[in-house]
PyMOL Python script that loads the backbone (N, CA, C, O; Angstrom):
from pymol import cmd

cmd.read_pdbstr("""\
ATOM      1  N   UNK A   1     -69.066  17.507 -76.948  1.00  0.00           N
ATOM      2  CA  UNK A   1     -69.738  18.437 -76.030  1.00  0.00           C
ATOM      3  C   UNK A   1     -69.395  18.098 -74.566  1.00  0.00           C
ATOM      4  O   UNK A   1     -69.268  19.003 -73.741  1.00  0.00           O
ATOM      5  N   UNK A   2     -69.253  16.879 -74.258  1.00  0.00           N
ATOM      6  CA  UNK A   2     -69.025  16.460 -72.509  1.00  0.00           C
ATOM      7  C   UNK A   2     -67.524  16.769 -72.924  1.00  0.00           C
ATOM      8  O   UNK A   2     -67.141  17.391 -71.933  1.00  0.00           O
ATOM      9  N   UNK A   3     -66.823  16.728 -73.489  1.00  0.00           N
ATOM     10  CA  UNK A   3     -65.416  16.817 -72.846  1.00  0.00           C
ATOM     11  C   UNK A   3     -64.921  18.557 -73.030  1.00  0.00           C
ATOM     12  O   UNK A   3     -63.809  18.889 -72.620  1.00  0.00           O
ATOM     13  N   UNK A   4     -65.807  19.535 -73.643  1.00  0.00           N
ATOM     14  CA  UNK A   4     -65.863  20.931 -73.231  1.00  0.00           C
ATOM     15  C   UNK A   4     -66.221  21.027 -71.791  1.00  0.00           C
ATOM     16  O   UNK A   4     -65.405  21.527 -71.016  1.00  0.00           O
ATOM     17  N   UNK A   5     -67.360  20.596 -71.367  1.00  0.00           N
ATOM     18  CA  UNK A   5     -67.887  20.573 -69.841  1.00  0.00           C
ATOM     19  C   UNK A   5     -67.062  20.125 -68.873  1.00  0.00           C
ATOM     20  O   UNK A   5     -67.025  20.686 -67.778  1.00  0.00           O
ATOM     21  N   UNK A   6     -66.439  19.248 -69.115  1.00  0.00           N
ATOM     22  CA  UNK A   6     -65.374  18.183 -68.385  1.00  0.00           C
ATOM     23  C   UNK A   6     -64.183  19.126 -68.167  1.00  0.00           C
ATOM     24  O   UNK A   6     -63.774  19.254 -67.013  1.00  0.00           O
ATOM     25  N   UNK A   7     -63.494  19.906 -69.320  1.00  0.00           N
ATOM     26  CA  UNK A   7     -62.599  20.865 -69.028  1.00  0.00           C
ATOM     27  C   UNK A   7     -62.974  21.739 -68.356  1.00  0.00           C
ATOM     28  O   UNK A   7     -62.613  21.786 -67.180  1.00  0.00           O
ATOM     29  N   UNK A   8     -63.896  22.795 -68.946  1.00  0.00           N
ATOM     30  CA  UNK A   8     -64.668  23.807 -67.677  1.00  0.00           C
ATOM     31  C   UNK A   8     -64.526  23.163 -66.054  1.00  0.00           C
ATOM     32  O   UNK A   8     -64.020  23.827 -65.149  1.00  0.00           O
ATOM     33  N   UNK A   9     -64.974  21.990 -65.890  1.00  0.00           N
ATOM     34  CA  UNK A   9     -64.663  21.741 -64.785  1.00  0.00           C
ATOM     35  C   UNK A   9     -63.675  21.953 -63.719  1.00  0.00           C
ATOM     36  O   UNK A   9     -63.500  22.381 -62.578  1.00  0.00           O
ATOM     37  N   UNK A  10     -63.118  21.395 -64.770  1.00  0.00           N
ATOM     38  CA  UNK A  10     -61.486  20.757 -64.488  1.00  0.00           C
ATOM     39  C   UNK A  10     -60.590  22.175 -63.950  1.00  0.00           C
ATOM     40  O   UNK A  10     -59.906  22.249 -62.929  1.00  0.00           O
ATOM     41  N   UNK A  11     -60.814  23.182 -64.913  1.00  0.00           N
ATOM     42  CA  UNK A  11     -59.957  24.013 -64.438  1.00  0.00           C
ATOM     43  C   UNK A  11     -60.171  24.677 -63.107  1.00  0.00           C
ATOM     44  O   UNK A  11     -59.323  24.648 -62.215  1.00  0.00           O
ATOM     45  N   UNK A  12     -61.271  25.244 -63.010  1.00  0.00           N
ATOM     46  CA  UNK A  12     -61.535  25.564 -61.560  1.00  0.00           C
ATOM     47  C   UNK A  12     -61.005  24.384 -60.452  1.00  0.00           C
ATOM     48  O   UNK A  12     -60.434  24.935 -59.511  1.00  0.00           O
ATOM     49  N   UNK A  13     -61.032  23.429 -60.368  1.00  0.00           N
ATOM     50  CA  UNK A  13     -60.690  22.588 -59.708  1.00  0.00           C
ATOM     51  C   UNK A  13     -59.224  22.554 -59.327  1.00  0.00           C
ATOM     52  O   UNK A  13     -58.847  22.402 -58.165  1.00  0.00           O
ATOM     53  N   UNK A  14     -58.440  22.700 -60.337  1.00  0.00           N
ATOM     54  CA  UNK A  14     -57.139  22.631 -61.042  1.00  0.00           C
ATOM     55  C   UNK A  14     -56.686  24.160 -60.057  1.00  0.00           C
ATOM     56  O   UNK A  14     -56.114  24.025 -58.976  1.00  0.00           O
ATOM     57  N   UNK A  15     -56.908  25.042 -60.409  1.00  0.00           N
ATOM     58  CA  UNK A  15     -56.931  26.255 -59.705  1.00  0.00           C
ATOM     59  C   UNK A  15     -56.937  26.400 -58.438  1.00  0.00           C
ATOM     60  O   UNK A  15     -56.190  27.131 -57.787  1.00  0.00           O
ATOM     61  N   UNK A  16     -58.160  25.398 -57.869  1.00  0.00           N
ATOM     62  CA  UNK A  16     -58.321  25.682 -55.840  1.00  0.00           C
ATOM     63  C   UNK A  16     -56.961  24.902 -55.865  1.00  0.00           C
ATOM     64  O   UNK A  16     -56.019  25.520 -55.369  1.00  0.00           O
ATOM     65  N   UNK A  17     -56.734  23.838 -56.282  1.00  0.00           N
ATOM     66  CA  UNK A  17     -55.617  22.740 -55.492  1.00  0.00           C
ATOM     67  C   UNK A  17     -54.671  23.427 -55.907  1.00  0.00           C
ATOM     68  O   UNK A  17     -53.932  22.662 -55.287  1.00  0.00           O
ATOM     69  N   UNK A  18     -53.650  24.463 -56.568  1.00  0.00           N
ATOM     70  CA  UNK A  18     -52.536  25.141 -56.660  1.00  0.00           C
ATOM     71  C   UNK A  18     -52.817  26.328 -55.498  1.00  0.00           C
ATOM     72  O   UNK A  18     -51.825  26.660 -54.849  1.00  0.00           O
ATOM     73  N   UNK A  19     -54.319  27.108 -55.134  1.00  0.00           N
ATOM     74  CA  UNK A  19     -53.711  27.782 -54.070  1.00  0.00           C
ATOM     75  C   UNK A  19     -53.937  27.711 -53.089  1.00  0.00           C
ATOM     76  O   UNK A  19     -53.913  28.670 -52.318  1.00  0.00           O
ATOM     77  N   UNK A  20     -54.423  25.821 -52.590  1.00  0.00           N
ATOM     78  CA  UNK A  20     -54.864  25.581 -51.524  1.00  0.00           C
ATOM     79  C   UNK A  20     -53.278  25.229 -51.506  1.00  0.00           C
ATOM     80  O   UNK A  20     -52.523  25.783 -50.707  1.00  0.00           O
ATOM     81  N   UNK A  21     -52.901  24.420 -52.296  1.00  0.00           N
ATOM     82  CA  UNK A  21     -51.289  23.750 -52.014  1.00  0.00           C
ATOM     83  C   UNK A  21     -50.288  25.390 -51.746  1.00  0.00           C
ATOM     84  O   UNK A  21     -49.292  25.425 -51.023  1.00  0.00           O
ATOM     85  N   UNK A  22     -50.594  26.066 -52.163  1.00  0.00           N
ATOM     86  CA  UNK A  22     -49.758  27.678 -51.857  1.00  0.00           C
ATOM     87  C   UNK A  22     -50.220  28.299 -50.385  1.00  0.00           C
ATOM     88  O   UNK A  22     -49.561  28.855 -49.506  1.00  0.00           O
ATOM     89  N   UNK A  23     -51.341  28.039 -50.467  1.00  0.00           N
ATOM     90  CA  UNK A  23     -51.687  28.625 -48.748  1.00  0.00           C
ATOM     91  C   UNK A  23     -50.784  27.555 -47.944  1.00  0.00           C
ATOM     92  O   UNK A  23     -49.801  28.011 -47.362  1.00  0.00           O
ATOM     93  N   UNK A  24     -51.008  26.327 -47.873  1.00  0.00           N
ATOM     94  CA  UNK A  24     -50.823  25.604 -46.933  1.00  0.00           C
ATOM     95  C   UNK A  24     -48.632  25.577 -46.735  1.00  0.00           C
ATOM     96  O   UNK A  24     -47.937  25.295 -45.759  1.00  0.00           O
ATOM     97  N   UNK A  25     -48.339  25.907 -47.820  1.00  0.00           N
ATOM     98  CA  UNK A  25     -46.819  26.369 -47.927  1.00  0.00           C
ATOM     99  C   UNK A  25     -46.889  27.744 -47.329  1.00  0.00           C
ATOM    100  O   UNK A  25     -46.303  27.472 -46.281  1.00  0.00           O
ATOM    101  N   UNK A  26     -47.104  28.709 -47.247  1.00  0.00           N
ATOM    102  CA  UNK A  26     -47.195  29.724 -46.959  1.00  0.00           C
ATOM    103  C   UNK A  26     -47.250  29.715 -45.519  1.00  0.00           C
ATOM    104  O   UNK A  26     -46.267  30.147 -44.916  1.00  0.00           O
ATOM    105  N   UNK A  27     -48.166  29.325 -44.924  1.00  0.00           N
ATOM    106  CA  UNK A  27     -48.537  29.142 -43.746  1.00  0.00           C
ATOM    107  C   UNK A  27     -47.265  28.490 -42.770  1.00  0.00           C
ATOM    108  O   UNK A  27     -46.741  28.959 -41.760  1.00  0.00           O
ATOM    109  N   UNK A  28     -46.989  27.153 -43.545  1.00  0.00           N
ATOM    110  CA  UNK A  28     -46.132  26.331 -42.874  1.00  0.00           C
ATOM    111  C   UNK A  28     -44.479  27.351 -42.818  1.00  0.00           C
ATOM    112  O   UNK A  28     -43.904  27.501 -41.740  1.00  0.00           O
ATOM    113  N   UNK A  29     -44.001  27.864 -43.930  1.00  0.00           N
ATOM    114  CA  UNK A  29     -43.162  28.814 -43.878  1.00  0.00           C
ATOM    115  C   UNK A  29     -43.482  29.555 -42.489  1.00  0.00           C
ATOM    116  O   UNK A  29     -42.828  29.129 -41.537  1.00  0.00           O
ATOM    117  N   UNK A  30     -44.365  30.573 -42.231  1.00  0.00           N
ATOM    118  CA  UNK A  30     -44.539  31.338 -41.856  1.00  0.00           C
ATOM    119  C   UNK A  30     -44.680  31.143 -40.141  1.00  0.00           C
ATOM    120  O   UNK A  30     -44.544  31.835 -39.133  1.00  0.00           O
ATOM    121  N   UNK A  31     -44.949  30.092 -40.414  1.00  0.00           N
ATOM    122  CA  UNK A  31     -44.973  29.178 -38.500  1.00  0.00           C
ATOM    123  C   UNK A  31     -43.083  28.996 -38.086  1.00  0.00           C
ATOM    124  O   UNK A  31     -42.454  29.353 -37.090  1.00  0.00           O
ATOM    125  N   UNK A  32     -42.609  28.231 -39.460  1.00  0.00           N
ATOM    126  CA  UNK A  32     -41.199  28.029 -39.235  1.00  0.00           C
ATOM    127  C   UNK A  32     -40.288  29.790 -38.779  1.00  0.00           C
ATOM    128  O   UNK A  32     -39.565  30.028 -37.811  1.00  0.00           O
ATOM    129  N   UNK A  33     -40.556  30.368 -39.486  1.00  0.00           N
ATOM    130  CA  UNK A  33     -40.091  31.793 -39.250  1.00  0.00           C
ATOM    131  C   UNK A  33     -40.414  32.717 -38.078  1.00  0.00           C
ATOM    132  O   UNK A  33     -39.872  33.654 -37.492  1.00  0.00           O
ATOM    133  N   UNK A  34     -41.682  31.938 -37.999  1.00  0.00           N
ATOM    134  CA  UNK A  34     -42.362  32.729 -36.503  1.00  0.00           C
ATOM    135  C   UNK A  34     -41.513  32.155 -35.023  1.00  0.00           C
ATOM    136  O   UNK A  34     -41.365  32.820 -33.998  1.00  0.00           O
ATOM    137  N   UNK A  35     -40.906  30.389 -35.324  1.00  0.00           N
ATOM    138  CA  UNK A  35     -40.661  29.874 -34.508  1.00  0.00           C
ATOM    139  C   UNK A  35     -38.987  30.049 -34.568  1.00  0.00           C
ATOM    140  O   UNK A  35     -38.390  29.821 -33.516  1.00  0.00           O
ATOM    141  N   UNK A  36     -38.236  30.426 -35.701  1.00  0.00           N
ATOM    142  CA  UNK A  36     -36.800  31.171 -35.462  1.00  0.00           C
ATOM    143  C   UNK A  36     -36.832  32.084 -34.843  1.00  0.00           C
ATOM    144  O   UNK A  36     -36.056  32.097 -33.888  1.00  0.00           O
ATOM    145  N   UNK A  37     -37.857  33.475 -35.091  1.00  0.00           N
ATOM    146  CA  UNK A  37     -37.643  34.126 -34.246  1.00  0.00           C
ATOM    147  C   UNK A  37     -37.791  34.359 -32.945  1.00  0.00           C
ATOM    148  O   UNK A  37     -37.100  35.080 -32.226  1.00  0.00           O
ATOM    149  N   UNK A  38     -38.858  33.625 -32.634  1.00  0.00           N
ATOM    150  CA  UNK A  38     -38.965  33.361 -30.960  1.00  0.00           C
ATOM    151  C   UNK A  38     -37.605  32.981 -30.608  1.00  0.00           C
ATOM    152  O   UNK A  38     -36.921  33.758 -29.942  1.00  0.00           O
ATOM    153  N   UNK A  39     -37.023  31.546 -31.101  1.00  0.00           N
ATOM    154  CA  UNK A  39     -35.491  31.264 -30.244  1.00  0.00           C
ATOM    155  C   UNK A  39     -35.129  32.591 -30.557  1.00  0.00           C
ATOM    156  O   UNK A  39     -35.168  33.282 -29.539  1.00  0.00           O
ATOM    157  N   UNK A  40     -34.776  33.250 -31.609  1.00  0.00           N
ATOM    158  CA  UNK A  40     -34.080  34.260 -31.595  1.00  0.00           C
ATOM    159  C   UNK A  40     -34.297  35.342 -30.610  1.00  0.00           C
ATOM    160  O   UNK A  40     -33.306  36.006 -30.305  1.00  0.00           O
ATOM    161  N   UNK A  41     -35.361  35.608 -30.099  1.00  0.00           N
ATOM    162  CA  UNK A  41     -35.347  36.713 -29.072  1.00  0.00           C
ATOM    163  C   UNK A  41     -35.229  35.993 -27.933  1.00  0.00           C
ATOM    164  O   UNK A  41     -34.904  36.741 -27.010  1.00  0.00           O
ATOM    165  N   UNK A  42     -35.348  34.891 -27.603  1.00  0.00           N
ATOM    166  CA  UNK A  42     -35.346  34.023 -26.474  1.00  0.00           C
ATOM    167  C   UNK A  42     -33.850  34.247 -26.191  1.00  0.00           C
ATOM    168  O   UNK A  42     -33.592  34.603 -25.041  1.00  0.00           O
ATOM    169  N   UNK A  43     -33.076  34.136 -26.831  1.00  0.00           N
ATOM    170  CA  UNK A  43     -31.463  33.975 -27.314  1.00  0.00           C
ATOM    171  C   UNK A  43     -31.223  35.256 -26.737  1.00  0.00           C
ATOM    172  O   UNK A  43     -30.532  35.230 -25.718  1.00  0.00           O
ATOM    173  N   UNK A  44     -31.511  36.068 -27.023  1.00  0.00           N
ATOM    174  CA  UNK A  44     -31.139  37.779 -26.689  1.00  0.00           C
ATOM    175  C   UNK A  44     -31.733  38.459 -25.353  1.00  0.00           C
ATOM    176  O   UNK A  44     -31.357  39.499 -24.812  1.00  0.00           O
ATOM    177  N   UNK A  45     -32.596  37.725 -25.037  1.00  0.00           N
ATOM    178  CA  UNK A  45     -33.150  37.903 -23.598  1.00  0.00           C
ATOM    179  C   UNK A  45     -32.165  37.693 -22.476  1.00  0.00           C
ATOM    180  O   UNK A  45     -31.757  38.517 -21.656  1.00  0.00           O
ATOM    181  N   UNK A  46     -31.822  36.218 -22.633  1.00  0.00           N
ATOM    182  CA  UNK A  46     -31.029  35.373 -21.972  1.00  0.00           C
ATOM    183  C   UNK A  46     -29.932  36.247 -21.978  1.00  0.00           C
ATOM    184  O   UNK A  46     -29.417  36.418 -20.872  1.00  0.00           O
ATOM    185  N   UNK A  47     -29.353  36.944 -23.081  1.00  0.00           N
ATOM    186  CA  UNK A  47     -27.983  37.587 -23.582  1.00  0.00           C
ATOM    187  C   UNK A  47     -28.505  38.605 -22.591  1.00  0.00           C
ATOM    188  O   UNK A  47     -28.372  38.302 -21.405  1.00  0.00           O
ATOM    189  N   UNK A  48     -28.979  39.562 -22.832  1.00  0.00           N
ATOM    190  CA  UNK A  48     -29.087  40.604 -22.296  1.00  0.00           C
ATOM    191  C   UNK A  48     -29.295  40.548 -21.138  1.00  0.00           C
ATOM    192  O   UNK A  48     -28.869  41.585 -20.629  1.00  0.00           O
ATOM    193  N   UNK A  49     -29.970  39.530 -19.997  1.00  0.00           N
ATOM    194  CA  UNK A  49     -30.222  39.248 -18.801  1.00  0.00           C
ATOM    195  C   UNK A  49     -28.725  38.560 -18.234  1.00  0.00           C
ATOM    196  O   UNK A  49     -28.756  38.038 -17.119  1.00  0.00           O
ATOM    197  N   UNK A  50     -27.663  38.563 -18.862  1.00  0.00           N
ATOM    198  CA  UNK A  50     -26.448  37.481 -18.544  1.00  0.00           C
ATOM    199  C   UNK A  50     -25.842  39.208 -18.400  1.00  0.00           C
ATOM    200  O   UNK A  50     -25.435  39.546 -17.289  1.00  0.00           O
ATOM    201  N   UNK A  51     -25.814  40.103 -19.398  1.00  0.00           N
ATOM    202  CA  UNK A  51     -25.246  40.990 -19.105  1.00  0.00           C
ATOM    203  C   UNK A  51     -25.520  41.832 -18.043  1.00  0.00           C
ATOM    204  O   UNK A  51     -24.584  42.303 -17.398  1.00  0.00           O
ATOM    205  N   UNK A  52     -26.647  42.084 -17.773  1.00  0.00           N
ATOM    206  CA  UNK A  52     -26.998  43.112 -17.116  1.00  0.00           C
ATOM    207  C   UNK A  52     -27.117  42.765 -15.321  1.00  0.00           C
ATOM    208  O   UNK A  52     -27.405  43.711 -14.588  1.00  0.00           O
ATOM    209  N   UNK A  53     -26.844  41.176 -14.621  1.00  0.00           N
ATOM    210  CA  UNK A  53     -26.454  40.221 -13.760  1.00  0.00           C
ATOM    211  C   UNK A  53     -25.449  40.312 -14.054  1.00  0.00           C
ATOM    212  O   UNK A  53     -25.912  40.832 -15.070  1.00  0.00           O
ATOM    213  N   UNK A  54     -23.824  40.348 -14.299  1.00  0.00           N
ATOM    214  CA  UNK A  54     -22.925  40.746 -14.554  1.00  0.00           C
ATOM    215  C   UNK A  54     -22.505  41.915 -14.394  1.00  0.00           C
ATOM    216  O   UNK A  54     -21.373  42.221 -14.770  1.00  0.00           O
TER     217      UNK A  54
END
""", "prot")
cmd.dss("prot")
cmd.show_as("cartoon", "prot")
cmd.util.cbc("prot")
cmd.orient("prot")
């Protein structure tokens, strides 16, 4: 009987830590991508301000 209860447990538990570990990937992706594209328009600013001084 305790090791039915013990599983019940378990899984919910089992569950937050796969989509706490998925948020926290998600997130971190999503900072990295946020922060390519900044250089990236930073990059094209510069470009476009080189041309248009020219």
């Amino acid at each position: 009987m305790k090791k039915i209860y013990f599983t019940i447990l378990l899984i919910p538990i089992f569950i937050l830590l796969l989509s706490f570990k998925v948020f926290v990937y998600d997130e971190n992706s999503y900072k990295q991508q946020f922060r390519e594209n900044n250089i990236y328009t930073k990059y094209n600013e510069s470009y476009v301000n080189n041309i248009s001084s020219n």
